[in-house]
C-alpha positions in Angstrom: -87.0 -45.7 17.8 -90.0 -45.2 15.3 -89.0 -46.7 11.8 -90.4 -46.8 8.6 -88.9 -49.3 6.2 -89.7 -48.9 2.2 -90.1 -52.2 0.7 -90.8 -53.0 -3.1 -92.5 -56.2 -5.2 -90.2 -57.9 -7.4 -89.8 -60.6 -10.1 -88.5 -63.7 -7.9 -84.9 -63.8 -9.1 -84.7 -67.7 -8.5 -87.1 -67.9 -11.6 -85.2 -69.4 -14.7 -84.2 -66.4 -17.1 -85.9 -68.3 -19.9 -89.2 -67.4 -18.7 -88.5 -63.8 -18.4 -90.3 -62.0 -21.5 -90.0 -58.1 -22.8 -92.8 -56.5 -24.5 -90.9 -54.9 -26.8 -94.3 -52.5 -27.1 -94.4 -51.0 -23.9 -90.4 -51.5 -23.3 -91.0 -53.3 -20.4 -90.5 -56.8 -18.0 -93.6 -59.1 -18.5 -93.6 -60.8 -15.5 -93.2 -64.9 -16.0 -96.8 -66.8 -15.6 -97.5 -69.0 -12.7 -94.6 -67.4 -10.6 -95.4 -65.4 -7.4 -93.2 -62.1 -7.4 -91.2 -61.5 -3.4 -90.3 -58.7 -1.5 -86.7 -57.2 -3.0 -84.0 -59.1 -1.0 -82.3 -55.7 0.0 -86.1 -55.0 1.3 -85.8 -57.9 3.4 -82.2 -56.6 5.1 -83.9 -53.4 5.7 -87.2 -55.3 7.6 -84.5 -57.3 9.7 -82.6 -54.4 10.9 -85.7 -52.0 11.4 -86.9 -55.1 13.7 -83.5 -55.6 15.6 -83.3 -51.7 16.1 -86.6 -51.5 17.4 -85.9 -54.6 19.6 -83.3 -53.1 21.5 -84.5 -49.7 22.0 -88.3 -49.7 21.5 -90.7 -48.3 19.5 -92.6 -49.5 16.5 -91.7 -50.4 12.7 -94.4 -49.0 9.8 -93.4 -50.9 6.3 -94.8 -48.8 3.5 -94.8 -49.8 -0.6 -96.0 -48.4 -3.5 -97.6 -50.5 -6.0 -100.8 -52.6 -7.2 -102.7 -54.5 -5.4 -100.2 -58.0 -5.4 -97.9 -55.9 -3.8 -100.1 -56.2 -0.6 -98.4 -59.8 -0.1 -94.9 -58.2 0.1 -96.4 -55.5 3.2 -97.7 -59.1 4.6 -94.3 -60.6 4.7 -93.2 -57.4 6.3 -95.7 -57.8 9.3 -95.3 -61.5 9.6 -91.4 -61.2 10.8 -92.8 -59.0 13.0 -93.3 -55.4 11.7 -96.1 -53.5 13.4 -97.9 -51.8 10.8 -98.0 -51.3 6.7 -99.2 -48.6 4.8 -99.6 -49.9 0.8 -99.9 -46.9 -1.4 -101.8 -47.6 -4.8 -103.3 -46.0 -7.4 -103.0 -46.0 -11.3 -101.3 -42.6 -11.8 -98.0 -44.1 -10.1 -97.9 -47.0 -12.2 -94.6 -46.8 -14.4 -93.4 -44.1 -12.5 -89.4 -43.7 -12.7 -87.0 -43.4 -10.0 -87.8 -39.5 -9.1 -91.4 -40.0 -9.1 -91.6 -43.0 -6.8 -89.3 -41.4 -5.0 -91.5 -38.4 -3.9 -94.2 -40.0 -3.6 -92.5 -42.5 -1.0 -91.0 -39.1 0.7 -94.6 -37.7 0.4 -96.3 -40.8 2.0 -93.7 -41.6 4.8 -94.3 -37.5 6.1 -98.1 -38.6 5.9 -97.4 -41.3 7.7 -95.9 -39.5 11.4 -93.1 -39.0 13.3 -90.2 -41.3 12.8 -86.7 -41.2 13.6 -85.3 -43.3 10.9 -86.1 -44.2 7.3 -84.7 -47.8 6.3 -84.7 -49.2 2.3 -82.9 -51.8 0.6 -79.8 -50.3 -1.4 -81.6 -51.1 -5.2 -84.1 -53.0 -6.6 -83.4 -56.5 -8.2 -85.8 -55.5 -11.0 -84.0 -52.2 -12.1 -80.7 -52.4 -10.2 -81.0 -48.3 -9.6 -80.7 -47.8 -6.4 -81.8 -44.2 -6.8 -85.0 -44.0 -4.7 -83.3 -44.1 -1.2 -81.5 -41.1 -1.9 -84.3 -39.8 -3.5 -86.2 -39.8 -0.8 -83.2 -38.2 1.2 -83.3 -35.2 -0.8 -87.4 -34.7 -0.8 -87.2 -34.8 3.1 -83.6 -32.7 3.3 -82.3 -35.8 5.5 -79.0 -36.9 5.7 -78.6 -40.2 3.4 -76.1 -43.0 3.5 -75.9 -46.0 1.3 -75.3 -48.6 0.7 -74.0 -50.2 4.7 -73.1 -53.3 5.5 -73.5 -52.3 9.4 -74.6 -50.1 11.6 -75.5 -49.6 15.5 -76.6 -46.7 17.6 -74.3 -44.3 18.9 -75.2 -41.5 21.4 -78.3 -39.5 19.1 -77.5 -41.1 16.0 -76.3 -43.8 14.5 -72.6 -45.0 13.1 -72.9 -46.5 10.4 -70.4 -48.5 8.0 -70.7 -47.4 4.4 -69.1 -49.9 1.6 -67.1 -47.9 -0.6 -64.7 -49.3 -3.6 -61.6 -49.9 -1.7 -63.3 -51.1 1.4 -65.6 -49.0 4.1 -65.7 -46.2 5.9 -67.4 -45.5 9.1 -69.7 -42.5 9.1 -71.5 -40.8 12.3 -75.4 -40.1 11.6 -77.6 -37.8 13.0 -81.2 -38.8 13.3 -83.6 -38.7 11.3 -81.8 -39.6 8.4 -82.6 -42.3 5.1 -79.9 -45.9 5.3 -80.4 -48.2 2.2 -78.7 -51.1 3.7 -76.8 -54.5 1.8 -77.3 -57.7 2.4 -73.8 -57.9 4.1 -75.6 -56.0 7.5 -77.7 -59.5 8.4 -80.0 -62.6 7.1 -83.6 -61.8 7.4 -85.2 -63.8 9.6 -87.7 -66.3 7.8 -91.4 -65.6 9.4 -93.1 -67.7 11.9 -96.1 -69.4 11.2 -97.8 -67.2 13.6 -96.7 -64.2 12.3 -97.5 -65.7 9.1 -101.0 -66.4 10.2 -101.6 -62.8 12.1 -100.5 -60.9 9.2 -102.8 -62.8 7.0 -105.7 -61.1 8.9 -104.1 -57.4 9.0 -105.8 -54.6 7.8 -103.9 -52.5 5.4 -105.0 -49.2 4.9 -104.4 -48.4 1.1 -103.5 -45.2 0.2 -104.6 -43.0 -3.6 -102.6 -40.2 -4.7 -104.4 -37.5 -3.3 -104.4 -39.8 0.3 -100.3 -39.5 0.1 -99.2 -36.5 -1.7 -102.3 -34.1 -0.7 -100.7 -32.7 1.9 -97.5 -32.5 4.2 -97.3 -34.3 7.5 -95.3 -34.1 11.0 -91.6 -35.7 10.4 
C-alpha cells in the first residue's frame, strides 16, 4: 500500500503559555524564542499508522508538508521513524495561507507526487485547532474522507475504519483511495531510533515552489 501522510510544524505545546506572544499587527502567533517548534501530535498518529500499514502489506510511505524552510526538521522526524521519502513544499506565496488554500495546494502536491492508495493526516492542527484541511483535501481530489478515527484496519479493498462521533463511534467501510485524519486514540507514535535519526539527517529532500506543485495535475 503506497501512502502519503500530510504532516505540519507546530508551536511545541509543552512550552509555558506565558511565553506565547500575539502581534496584535499582523494578528498572528509569534512563536516563543529559544524553543524548537515539533511535528503536530495528530501528525505523528498519522506517521505511525502509515508505517504499520505499510508494514504489513508493503509498499512505501511519502511524508509531504508545506511550509518554510524549519519545517524541513518535522519531514526529518517523519523519515527517521522510518518513512521512506518527504516531499517539503515551500515558497513565499503559501505563507499565511488559510485552511482552503493549504488545502489545495496539499491536494495539488500529493497528485504531483504519484500513485498512492491512501492519504493519512492528523485530525487538526494544535496551532489552529481547524481540522479543515484533511477534508479539504478530500474534496480537491473527489476522495471519500473520514475523520477523525480512533482505529482502523484493512478489509477486503478498503479499509474499516472507526469514526469517533459524539455519543460514541461508528464503524464505516472505505473504499481506496480515500483521505483518514486519524486521533491520537488509533496508537503512540513510536519514538525514532538513533539510526533512523542519524540516516534521515543525511536525506535529501527535494523542495518544492508553487509552480513545482500546483503547475500541473499528476497520476492519482
Amino acid at each position: 500500500m503506497n501512502i502519503i501522510v500530510a504532516v505540519k510544524q507546530v508551536p511545541n505545546p509543552d512550552t509555558p503559555a506565558a511565553q506565547f506572544k500575539i502581534d496584535e499587527a499582523a494578528r498572528k502567533l509569534v512563536p516563543p524564542p529559544g524553543v524548537a517548534p515539533v511535528m503536530n501530535g495528530y501528525d505523528a498518529n498519522a506517521v505511525e499508522a502509515a508505517l504499520q500499514l505499510r508494514d504489513a502489506t508493503g509498499g512505501s510511505v511519502t511524508v509531504l508538508t508545506l511550509g518554510p524552510a524549519p519545517a524541513r526538521e518535522t519531514l526529518k522526524r517523519a523519515l527517521a521513524m522510518g518513512a521512506n521519502q518527504a516531499i517539503h513544499v515551500d515558497d513565499p506565496a503559501f505563507n499565511d495561507g488559510d485552511s482552503w488554500q493549504t488545502a489545495y495546494v496539499l491536494a495539488r502536491a500529493i497528485q504531483k507526487a504519484g500513485q498512492f492508495d491512501l492519504i493519512l493526516c492528523g485530525r487538526q492542527a494544535s496551532d489552529t485547532d481547524a481540522g479543515q484541511v484533511p477534508m479539504g483535501i478530500a474534496e480537491f481530489l473527489g476522495l471519500p474522507g473520514v475523520s477523525p478515527v480512533q482505529k482502523l484496519e484493512v478489509s477486503g479493498s478498503g479499509l474499516r475504519v472507526e469514526r469517533i462521533v459524539e455519543d460514541g463511534a461508528e464503524v464505516l467501510d472505505v473504499p481506496l483511495p480515500a483521505v483518514i485524519a486519524v486521533s491520537s486514540e488509533l496508537n503512540t507514535p513510536r519514538y525514532p531510533p538513533l539510526r533512523g535519526i542519524m540516516q534521515a539527517g543525511r536525506a535529501q529532500i527535494p523542495v518544492w515552489t508553487a509552480a513545482d506543485a500546483i503547475a500541473s495535475e499528476g497520476p492519482r
